[in-house]
C-alpha positions in Angstrom: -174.5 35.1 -192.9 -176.8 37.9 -193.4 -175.0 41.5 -194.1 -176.1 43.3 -191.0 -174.6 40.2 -188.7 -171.4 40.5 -191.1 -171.1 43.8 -190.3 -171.8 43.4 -186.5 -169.2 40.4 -185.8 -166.4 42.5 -187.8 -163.5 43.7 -185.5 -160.0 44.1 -186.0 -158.0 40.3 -185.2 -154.4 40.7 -184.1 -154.0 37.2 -183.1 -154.6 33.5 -185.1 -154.6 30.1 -184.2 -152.3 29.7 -187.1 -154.8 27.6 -188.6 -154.8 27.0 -192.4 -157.0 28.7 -194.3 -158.9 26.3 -196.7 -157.9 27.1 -200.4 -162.1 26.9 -201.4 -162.5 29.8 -198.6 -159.8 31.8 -199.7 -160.8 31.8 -203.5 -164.2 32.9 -202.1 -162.7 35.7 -200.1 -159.9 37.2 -202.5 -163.0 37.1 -205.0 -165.2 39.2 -203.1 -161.8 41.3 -202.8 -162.0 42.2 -206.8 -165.7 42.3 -207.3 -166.2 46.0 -206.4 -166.0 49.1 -208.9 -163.1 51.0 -209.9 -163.1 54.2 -211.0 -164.4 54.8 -214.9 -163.5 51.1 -214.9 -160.3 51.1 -214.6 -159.4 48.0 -213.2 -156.6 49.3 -211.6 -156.3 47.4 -208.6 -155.0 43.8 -207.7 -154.4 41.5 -204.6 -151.0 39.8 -204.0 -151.9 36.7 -201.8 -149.4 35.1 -199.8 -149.9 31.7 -197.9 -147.0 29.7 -198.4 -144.7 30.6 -194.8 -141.3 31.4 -196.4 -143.5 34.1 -198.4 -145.1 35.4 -195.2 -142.0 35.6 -193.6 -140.1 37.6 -196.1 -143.2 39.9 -196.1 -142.4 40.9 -192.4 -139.1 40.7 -192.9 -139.5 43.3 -195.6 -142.0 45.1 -193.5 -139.8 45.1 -189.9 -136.7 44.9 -188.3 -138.2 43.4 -185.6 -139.7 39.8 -187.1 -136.7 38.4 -184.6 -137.6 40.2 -181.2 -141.1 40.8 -182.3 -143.3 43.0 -180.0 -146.9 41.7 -178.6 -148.7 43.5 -182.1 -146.3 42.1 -184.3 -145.7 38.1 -182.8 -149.7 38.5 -182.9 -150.0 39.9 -186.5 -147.0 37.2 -187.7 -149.9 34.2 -186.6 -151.9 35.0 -189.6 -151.8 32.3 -192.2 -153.0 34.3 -194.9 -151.3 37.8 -196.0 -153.2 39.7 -198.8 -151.6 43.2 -200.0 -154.1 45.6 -201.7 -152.1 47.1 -205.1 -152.6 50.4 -206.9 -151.7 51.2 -209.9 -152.0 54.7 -210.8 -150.8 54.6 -214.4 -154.1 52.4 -215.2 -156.5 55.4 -214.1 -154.0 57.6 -215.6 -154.7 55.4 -219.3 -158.2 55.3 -218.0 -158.8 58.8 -218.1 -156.9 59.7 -221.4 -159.4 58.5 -223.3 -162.0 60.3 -225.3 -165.1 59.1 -223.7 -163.4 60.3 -220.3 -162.9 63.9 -221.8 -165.6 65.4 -219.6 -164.1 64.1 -216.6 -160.6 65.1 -217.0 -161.2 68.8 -215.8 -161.7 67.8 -212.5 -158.2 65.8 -212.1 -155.8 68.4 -212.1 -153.9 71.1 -214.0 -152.6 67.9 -215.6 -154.4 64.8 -215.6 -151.3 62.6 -217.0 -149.9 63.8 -213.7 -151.3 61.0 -210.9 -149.6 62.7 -208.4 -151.7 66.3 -209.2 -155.2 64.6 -208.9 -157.0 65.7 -205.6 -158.1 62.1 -205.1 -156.4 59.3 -205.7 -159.1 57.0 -206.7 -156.2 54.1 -207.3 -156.1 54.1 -203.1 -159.6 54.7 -202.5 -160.2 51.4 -205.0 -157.3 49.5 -203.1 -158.0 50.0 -199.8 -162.4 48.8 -201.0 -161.0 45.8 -202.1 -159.6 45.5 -198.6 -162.5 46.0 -196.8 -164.5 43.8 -199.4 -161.7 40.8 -198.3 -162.3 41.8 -194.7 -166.3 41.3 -195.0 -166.1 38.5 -197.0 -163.7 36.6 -194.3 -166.2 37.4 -192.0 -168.9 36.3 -193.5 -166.8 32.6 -193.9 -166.1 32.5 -189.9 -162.6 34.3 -190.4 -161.0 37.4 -188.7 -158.9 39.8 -190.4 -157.2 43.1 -189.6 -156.3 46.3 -192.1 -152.4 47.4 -192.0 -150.7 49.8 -193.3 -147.2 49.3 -195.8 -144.8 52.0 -194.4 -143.6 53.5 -197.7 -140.2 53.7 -196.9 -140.6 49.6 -196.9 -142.2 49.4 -200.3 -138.8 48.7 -202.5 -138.4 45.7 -200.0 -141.4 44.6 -201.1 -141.5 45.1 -204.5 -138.0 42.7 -204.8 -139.2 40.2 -202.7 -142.1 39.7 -204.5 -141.6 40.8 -208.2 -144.0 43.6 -207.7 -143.7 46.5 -210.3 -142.4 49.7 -209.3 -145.6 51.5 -210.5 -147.6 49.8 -208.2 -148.6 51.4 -204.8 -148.9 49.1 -201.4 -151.9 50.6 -200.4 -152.7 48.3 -197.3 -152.1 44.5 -196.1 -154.5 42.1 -195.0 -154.1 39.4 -192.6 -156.7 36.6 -192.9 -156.8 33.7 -190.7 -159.0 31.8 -187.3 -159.5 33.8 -184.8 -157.6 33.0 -181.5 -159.8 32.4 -178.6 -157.9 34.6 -176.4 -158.8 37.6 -178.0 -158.8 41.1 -176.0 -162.2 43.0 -175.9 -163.4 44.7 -179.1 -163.0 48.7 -178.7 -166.8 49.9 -178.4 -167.2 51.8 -181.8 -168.4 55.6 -182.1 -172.3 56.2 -181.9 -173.5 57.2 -185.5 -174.5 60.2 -184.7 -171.2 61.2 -183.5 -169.9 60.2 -187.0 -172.6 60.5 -189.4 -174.2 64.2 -190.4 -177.5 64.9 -191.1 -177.8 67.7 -193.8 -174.8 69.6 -192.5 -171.8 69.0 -190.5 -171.9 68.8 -186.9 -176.3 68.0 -187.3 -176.3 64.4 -186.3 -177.7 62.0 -187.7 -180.5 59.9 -185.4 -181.8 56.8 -186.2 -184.9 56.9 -186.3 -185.5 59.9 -186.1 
């Protein structure tokens, strides 16, 4: 599929026929999930893949109180097959960024760089949640649907036991790969570019075309 149809046909799937997700698909997708950058190389984010159903379940149960008496988004979102959760681990950039040939860059991290919580950006997340949208556009491109969720952080420790999951490590997002139900609601329309996309300065929009 070419990228600009990969990009078209990509919407937000709440619901799955519950399908299986054939294992040479999913190496192909959780692939594309890891091949992008990471900050100064880092290499400081991971997937956690889960496709078995007593892992799936524990990962809502760890997630909710509500897998029992699920509401329509989460008996839709529990369909899935596939479960992939994006990890961060800031004390990998941290590392990173100690070194000499990073000296330069440390001045704009922070009073104190060995401080992950003190840098403005926190390029663990921003290289988490790429490799989620990377698995997204790769799902696509195999005839999948996926949707981006967030990890409440008050659930994390439940998911760190449950899965073995070191406590350094952030749950930056989840996502949930599977086949499309045919059911589906309508797509949302999405927000012209120009109403999104500035031209030179913000608030000049940007016009195709133009």
């Amino acid at each position: 599929m070419e990228l600009d149809e990969v990009l078209r046909r990509r919407r937000a799937v709440r619901r799955f026929t519950g399908e299986p997700v054939d294992r040479a698909v999913l190496d192909a997708v959780v692939a594309a999930g890891v091949s992008g950058p990471t900050a100064g190389g880092s290499r400081g984010r991971s997937l956690l893949v889960l496709t078995d159903p007593a892992d799936r379940d524990r990962f809502w149960r760890a997630t909710s109180d509500d897998v029992d008496s699920p509401d329509a988004w989460l008996a839709g979102m529990t369909t899935a097959p596939v479960v992939v959760v994006c990890l961060a681990d800031p004390g990998a950039y941290v590392e990173r960024y100690s070194r000499p040939d990073k000296e330069r860059a440390r001045g704009d991290l922070g009073p104190d760089p060995a401080d992950a919580s003190a840098w403005p950006v926190p390029w663990w997340d921003v290289d988490a949640g790429a490799s989620g949208l990377l698995v997204l556009l790769a799902a696509v491109d195999a005839g999948l649907g996926g949707c981006l969720v967030g990890v409440p952080d008050r659930r994390w420790a439940a998911v760190r036991e449950a899965f073995g999951v070191p406590d350094g490590q952030r749950l930056t997002a989840a996502v949930v790969l599977g086949h499309p139900a045919a059911d589906l609601p309508r797509a949302r329309r999405r927000a012209p570019v120009g109403a999104v996309v500035h031209d030179g300065a913000h608030g000049r929009p940007w016009v195709p075309g133009a």
